[in-house]
VEXVEXVEX-118869 format. One line per 8 residues: their letters; for each residue x, y, z of N, C-alpha, C. Coordinates in steps of 0.02 Angstrom, whole numbers, plus 32768, in hexadecimal, padded with zeros to 4 digits. Layout:
residues N
a	X,Y,Z,X,Y,Z,X,Y,Z | ...
This chain:
residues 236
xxxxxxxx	802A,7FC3,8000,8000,8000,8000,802B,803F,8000 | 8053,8038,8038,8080,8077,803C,80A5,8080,7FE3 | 80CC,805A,7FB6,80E2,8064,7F7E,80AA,8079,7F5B | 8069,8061,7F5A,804B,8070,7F2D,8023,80BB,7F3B | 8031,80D4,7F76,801F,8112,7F8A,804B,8155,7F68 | 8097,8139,7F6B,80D3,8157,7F51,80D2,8171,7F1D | 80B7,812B,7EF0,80C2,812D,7EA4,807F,8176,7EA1 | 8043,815C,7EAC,8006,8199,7EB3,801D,81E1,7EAA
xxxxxxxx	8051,81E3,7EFC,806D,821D,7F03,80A4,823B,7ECC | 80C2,8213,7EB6,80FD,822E,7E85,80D6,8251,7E3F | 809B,8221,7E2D,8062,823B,7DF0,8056,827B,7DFA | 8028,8282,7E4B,801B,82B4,7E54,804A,82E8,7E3F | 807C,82DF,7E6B,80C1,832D,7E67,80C5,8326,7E23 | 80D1,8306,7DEA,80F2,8312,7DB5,80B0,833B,7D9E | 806B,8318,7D95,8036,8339,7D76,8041,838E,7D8D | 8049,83A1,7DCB,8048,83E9,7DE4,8076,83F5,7DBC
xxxxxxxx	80A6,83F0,7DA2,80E7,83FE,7DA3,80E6,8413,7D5A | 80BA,83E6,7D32,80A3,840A,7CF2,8076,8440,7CF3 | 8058,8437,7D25,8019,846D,7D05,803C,84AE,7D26 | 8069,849B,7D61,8081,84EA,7D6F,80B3,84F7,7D1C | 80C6,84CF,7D13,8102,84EB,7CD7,80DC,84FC,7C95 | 809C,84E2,7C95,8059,8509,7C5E,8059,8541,7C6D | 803F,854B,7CAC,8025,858D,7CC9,8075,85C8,7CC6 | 80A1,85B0,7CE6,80DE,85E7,7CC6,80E4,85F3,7C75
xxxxxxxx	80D9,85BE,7C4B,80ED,85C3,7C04,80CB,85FC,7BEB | 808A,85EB,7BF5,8052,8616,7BEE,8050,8672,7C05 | 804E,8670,7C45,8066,86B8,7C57,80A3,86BE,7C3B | 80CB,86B4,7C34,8102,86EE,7C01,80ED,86E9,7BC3 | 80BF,86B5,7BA6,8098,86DA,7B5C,807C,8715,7B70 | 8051,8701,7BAF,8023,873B,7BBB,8047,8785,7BBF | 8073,8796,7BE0,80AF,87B3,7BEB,80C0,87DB,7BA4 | 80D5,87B3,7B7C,810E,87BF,7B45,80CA,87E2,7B0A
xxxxxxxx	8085,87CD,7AFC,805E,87C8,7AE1,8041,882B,7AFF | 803E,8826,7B2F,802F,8880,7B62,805E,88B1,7B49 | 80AD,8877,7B43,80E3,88C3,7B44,80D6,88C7,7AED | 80BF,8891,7AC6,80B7,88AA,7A86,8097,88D2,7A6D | 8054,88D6,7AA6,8013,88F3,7A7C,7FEF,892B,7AB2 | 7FB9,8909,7ABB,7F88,892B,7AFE,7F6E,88F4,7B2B | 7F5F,8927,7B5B,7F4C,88DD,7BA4,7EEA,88E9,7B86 | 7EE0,88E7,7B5A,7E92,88C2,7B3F,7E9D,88A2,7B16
xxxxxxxx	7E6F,885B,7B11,7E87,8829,7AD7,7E57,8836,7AA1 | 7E1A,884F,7A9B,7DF3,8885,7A5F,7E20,888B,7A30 | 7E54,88B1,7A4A,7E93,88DC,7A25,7ED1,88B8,7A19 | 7EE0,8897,7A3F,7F22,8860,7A40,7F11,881B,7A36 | 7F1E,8819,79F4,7EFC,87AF,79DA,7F2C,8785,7A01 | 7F70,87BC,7A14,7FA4,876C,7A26,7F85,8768,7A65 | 7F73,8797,7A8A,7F65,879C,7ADD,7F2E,875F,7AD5 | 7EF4,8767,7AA3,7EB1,8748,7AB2,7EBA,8703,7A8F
xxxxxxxx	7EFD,86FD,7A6B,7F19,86B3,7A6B,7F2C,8694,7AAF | 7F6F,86AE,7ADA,7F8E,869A,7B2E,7F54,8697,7B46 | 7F15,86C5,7B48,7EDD,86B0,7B72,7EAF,867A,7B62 | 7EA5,8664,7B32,7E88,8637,7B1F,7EB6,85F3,7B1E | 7F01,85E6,7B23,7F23,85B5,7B20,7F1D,85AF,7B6B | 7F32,85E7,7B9A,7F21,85E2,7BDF,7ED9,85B9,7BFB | 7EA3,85C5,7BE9,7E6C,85A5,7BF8,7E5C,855C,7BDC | 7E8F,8543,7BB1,7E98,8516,7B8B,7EB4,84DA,7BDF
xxxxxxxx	7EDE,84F9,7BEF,7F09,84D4,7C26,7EDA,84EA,7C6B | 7EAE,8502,7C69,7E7F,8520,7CA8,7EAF,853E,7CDB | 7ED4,856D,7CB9,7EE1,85A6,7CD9,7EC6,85D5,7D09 | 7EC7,85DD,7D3D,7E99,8616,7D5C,7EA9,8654,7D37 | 7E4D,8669,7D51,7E57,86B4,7D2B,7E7E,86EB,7D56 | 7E77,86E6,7D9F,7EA5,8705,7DC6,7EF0,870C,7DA6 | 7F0F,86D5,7DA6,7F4C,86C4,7D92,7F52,86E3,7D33 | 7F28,86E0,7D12,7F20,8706,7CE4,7F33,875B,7CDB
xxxxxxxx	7EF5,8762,7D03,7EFA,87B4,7D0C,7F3C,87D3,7D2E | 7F55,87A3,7D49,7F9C,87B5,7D75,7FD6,87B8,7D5B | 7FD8,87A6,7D1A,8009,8791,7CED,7FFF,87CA,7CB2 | 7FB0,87E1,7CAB,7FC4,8820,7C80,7FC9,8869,7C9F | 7FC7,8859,7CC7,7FC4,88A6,7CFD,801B,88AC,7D16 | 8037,8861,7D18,8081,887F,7D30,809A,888E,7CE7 | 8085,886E,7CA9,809A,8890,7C6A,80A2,88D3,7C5E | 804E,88F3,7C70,8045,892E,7C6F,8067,8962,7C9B
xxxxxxxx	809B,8944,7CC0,8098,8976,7CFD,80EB,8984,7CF2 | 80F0,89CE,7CE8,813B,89E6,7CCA,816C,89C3,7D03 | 8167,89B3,7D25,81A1,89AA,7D59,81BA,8944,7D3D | 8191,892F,7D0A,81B7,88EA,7CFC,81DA,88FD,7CCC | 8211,88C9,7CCB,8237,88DE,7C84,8220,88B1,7C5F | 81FA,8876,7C61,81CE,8853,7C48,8210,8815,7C17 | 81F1,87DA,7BE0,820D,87B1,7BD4,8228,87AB,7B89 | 825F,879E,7B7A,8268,87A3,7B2C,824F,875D,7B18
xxxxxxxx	825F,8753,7AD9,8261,8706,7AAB,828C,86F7,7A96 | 82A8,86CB,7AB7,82E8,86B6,7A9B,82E5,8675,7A74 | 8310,866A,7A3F,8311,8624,7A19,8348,8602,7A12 | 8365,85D8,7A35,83A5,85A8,7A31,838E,856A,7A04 | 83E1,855C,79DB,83D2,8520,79A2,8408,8506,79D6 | 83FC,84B9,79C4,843B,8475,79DE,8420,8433,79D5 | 8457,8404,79D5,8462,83CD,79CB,8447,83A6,79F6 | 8419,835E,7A00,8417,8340,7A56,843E,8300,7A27
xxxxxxxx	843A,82C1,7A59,8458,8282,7A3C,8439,8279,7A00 | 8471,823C,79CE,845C,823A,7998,8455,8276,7967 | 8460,829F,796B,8466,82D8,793B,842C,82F3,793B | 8403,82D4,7952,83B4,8300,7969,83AC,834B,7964 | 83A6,8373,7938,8396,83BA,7941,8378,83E8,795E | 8369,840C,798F,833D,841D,79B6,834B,8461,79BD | 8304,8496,79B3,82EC,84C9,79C6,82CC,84DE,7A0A | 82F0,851F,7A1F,82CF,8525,7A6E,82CA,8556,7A79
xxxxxxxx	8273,856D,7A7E,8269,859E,7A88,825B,85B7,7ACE | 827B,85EC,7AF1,828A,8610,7B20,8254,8659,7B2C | 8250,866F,7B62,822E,86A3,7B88,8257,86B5,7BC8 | 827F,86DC,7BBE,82AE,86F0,7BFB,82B3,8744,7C08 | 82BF,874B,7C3E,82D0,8793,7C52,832D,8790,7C5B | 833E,8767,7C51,837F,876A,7C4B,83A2,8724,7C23 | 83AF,874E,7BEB,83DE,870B,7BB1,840F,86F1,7BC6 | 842A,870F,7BD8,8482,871C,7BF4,8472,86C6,7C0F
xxxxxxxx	8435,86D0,7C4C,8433,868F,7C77,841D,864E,7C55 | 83E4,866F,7C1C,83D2,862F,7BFE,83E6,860C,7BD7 | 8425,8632,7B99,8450,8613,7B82,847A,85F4,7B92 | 849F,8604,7BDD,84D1,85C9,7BF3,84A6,8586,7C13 | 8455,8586,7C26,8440,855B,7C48,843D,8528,7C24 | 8420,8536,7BD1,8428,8512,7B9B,844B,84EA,7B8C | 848A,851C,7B88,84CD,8501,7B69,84D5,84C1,7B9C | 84BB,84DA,7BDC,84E3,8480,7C05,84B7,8462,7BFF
xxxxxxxx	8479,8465,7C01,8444,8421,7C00,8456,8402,7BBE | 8457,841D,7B9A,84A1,8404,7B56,84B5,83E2,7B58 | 84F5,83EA,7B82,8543,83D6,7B7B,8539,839B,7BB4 | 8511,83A1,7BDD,8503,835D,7C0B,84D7,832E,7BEC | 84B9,8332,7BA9,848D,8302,7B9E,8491,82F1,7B4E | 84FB,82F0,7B47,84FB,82E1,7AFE,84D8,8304,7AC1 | 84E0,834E,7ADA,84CF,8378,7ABA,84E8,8399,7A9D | 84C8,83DF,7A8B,851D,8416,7A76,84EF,8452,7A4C
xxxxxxxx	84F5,8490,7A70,84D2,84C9,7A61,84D4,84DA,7A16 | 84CB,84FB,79E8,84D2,850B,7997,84D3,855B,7999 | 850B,855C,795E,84E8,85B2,7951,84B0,85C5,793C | 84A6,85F9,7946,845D,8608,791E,8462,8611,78D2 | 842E,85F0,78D0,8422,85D7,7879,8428,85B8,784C | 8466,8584,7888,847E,8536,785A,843F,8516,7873 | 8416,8510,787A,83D1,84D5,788C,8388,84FA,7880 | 8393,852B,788C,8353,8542,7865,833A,8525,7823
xxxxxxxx	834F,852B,7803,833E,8511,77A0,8314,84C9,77B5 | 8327,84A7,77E7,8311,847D,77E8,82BB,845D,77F2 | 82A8,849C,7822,8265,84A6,7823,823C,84DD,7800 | 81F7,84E1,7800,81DB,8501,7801,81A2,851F,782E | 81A5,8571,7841,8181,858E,786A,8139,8584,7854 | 80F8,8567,7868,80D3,8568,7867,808B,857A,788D | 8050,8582,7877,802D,8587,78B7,7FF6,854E,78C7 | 7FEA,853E,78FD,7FB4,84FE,7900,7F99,8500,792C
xxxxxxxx	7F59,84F4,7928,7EFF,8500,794B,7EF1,84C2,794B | 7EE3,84A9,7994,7EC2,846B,79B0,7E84,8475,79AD | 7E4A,8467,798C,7E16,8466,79AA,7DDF,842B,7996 | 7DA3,843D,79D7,7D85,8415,79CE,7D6B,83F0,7998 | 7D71,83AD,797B,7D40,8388,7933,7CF8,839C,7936 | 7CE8,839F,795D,7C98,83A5,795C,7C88,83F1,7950 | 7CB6,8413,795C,7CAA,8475,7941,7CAC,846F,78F8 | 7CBE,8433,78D6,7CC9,8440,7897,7C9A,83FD,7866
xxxxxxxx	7C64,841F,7863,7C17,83DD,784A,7C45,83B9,7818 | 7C55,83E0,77E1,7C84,83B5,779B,7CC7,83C4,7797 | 7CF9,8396,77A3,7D2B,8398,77A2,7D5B,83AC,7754 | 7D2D,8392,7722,7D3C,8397,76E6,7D3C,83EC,76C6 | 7CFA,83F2,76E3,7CDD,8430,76B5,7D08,847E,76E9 | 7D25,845C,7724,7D39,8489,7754,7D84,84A5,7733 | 7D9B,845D,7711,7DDB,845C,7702,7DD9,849C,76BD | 7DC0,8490,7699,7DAC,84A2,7651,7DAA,8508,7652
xxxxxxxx	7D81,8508,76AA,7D6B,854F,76AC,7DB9,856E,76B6 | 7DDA,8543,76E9,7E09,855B,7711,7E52,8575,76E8 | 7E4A,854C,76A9,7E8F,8556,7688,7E8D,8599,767E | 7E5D,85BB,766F,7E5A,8614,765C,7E6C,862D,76A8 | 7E70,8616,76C1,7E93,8650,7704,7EE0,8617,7726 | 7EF4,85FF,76F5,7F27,85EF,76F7,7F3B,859A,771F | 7F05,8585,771D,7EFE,852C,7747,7F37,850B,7707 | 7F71,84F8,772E,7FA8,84B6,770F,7F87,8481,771E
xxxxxxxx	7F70,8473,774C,7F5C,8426,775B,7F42,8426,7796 | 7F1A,83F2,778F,7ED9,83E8,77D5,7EDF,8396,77C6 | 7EDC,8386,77FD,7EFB,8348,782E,7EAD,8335,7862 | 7E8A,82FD,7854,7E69,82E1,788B,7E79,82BD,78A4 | 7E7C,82AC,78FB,7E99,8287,7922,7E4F,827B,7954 | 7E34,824E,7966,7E1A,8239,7989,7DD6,8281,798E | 7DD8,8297,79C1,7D90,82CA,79D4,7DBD,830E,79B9 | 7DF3,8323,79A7,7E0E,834E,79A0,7E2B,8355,7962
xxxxxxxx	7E38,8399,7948,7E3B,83B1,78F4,7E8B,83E0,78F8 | 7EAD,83BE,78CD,7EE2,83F9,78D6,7EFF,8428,7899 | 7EF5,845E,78A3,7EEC,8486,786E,7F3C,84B6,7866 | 7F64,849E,7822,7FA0,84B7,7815,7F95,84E8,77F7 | 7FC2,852B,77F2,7FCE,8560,77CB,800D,8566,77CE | 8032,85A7,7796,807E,85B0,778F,8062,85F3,77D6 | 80AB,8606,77EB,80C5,8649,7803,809A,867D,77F6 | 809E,8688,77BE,808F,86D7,7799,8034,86D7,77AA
xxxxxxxx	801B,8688,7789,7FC2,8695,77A4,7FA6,8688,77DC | 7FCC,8689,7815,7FB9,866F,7852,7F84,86A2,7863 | 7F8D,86D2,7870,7F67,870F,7878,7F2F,870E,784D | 7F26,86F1,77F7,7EE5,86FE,77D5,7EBE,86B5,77F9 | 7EDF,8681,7803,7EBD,8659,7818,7EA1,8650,7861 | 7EC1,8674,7873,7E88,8677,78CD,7E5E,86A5,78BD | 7E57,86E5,789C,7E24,8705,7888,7DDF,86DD,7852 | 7E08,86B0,7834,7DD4,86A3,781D,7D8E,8678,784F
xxxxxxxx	7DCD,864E,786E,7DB8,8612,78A4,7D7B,8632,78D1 | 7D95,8676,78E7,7D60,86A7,7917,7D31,86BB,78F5 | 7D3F,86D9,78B2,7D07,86E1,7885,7CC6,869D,7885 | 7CD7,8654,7882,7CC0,8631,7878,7CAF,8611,78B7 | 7CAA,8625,78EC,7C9D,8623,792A,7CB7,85E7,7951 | 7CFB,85C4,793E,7D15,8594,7948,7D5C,85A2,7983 | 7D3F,8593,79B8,7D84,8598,79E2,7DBA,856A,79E0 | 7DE2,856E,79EA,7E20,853E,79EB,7E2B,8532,7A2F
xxxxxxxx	7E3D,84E2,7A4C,7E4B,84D9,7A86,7EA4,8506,7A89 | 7EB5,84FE,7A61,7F13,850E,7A69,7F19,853B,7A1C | 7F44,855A,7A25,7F58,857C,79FF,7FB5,8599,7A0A | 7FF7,8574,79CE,801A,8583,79CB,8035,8589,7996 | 8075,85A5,7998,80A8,85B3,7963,80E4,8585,7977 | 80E8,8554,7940,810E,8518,7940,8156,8507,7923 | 8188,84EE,7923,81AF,84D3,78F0,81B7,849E,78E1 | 81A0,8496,78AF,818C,8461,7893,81C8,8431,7871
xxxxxxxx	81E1,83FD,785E,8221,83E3,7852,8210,83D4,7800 | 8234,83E1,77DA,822E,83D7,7786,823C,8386,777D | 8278,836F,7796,8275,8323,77A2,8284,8310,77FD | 8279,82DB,77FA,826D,82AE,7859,82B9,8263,7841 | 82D5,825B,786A,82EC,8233,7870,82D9,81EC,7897 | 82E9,81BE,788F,82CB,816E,78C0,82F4,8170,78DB | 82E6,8152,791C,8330,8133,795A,8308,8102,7975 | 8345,80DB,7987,8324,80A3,79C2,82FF,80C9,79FC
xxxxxxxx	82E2,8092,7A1D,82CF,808F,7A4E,82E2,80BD,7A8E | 8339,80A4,7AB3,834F,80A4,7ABC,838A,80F5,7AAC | 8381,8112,7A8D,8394,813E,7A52,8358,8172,7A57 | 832E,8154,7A4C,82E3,81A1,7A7C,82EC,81CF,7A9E | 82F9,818C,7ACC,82F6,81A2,7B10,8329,81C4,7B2B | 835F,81C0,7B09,83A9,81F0,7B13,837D,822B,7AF4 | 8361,8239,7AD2,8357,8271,7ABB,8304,828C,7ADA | 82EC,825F,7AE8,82B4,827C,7B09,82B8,828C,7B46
xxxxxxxx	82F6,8269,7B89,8318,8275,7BC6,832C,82C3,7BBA | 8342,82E7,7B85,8380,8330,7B68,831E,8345,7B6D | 82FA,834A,7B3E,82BF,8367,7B30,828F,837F,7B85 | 829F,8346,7BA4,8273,8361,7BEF,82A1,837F,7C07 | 82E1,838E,7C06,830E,83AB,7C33,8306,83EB,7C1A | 8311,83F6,7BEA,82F2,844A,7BBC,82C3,845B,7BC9 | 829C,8431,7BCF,8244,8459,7BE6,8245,8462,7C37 | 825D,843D,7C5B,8259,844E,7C96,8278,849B,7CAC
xxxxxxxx	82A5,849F,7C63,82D5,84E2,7C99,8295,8526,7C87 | 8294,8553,7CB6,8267,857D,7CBF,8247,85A9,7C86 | 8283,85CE,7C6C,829C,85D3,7C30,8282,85D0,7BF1 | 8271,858F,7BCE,825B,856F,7BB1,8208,8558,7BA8 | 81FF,8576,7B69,81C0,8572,7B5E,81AB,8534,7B26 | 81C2,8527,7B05,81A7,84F1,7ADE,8200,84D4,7AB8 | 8206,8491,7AA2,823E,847B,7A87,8214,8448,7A5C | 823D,8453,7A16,8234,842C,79CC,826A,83F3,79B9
xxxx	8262,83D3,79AA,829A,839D,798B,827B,837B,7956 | 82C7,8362,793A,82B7,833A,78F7,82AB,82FA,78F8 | 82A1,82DA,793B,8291,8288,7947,8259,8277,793C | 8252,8249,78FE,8219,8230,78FA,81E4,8223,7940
């Protein structure tokens, strides 16, 4: 009983442990999205994107409003975006995108979760080519009666590809139409559970088993650091 109480407990902490690291990811969108624009999302689409990705993860709205008010408030120096390219095992390519108030710190934190996990930082711009920036909308299958005729409408506001997976629809665009395509989406009264800007890999490599997991062990260690807002790779 006692082990099997443990194991319970360890679920538990890890589950918190994501949703607090949602809830940080999130406020420095929220954050970064204020110092871009205005603290109303009427007026600011990226703001009324972070808020709607926020409620996605059931964010409090407290914790919401708290996150655009320290934006708003001259005394933060608030968060840049930073983008580091590098290597994990296996030659694995990986993109990592960052939200820091200080680079200085987040680039060396990088560089060692790196160098301890058969890694090795890149300059900027040898790994880029490799992906592409995209944007992609989770949403519900059932917001969308015909999947076919949805597809057909969507290419005029810039839909690459739509993907059904189980109860859920995933809707690709390039970079440049991300913006015509959430307008359209609102136009069409269709919310998206998630809404991001992705990098997408042009080709994926196979690895063993064994070979993953070296690289998926480097992938949680990057996301854990504070830092760090989302990480891409080329592993199948």
């Amino acid at each position: 009983m006692g082990r099997i109480f443990e194991t319970r407990k360890a679920k538990m902490f890890k589950r918190f442990a994501r949703m607090s690291k949602a809830f940080n990811r999130i406020g420095r969108e929220i954050e970064i999205a204020v110092k871009a624009g205005v603290t109303d999302p009427k007026m600011n689409p990226r703001l009324r994107l972070a808020i709607q990705n926020a409620k996605s993860v059931n964010m409090p709205k407290e914790r919401i409003e708290s996150a655009i008010n320290r934006a708003s408030s001259k005394d933060t120096a608030g968060y840049q975006e930073v983008l580091y390219e590098g290597y994990g095992p296996h030659g694995i390519a990986m993109m990592v995108e960052c939200a820091t108030d200080n680079p200085t710190r987040s680039v060396a934190n990088i560089r060692m979760i790196f160098s301890r996990n058969n890694g090795s930082l890149a300059s900027t711009g040898s790994i880029a080519f490799m992906f592409e920036r995209k944007g992609v909308f989770r949403v519900e299958a059932e917001k969308i009666p015909n999947l076919d005729e949805f597809e057909l409408e969507m290419i005029d506001h810039g839909l690459e590809e739509l993907e059904h997976q189980d109860l859920e629809a995933y809707i690709y665009t390039s970079f440049q139409d991300f913006g015509k395509m959430h307008k359209a989406l609102e136009e069409k009264g269709i919310e998206a559970i998630n809404t991001e800007l992705q990098y997408i890999p042009t080709t994926t490599k196979e690895l063993s088993e064994t070979e993953a997991k070296e690289v998926q062990d480097l992938v949680d260690k990057l996301e854990d650091d504070d830092d760090v807002q989302s990480v891409f790779h080329t592993m199948a």
